[in-house]
N, C-alpha and C positions, 0 to 999 in steps of 0.2 A: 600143784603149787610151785612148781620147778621155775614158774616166770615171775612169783617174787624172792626169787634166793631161798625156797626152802625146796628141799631135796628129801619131800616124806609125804604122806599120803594123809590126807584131815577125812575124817566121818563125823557126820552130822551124831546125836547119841541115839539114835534106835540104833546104827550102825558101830557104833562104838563099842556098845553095850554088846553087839552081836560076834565081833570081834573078838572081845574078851571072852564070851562064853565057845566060843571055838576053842577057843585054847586052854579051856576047861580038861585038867587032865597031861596037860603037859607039863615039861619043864621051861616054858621061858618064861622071864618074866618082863615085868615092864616098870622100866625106871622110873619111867616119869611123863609127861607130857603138856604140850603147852595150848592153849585156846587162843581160837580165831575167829574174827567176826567174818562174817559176810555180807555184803550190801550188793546184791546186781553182782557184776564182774570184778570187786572190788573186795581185796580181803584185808585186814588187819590185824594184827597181831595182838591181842590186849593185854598182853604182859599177865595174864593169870594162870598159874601152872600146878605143879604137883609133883614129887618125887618121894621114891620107897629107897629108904639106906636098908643093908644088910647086914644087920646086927652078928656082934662075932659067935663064930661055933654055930652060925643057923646052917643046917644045911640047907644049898640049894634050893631042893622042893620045895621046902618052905616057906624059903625067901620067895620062890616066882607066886607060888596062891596068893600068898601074904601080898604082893605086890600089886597082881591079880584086882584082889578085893580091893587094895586100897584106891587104884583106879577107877573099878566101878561104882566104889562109893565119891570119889572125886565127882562123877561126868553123872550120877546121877542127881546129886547134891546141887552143881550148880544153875546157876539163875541165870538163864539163857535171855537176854532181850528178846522182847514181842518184834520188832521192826526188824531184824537180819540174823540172818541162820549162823549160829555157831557149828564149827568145826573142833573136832579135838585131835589134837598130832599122838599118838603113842610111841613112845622110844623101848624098843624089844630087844632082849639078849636074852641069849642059852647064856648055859656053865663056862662055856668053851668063850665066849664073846665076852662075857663078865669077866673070866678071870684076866682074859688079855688088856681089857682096860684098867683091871686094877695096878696090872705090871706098867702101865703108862702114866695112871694118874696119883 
């Protein structure tokens, strides 16, 4: 997707879903992610997204399953058009990646 200005990798959801369940057991989690249509060679962005806040005192682990799921229930939940393939973007951070954005953001 790097030749519309996005600089991340989209999965169709059997892919997504597959994604997620790899990382089954880990500590990263996934913030958030945003949905893309696809037509032919032609992608789109449709502004429909998703994000997991990290409620205070959660530890880590937590927050990543907790994240986890709420993803998977995101990209299973949604209503994909019949006419072009959706893609879904996942935004992933460890402990270590999390906490450096908190000190940013």
């Amino acid at each position: 997707m790097i030749p519309l200005g996005a600089h991340e990798a989209g999965w169709d959801r059997p892919n997504a879903k597959a994604v997620l369940d790899a990382l089954a057991g880990t500590d990263v989690a996934v913030l958030g992610g945003d949905v893309w249509d696809a037509s032919g060679t032609y992608f789109k962005l449709t502004y429909d997204n998703w994000y997991c806040v990290r409620v205070s005192d959660e530890p880590f682990q937590l927050f990543s399953r907790r994240s986890r799921e709420a993803a998977y229930k995101f990209i299973d939940g949604y209503r994909e058009p019949m006419d072009r393939r959706t893609l879904y973007i996942l935004v992933f951070a460890d402990e270590r990646q999390f906490d450096a954005l908190e000190q940013v953001g």
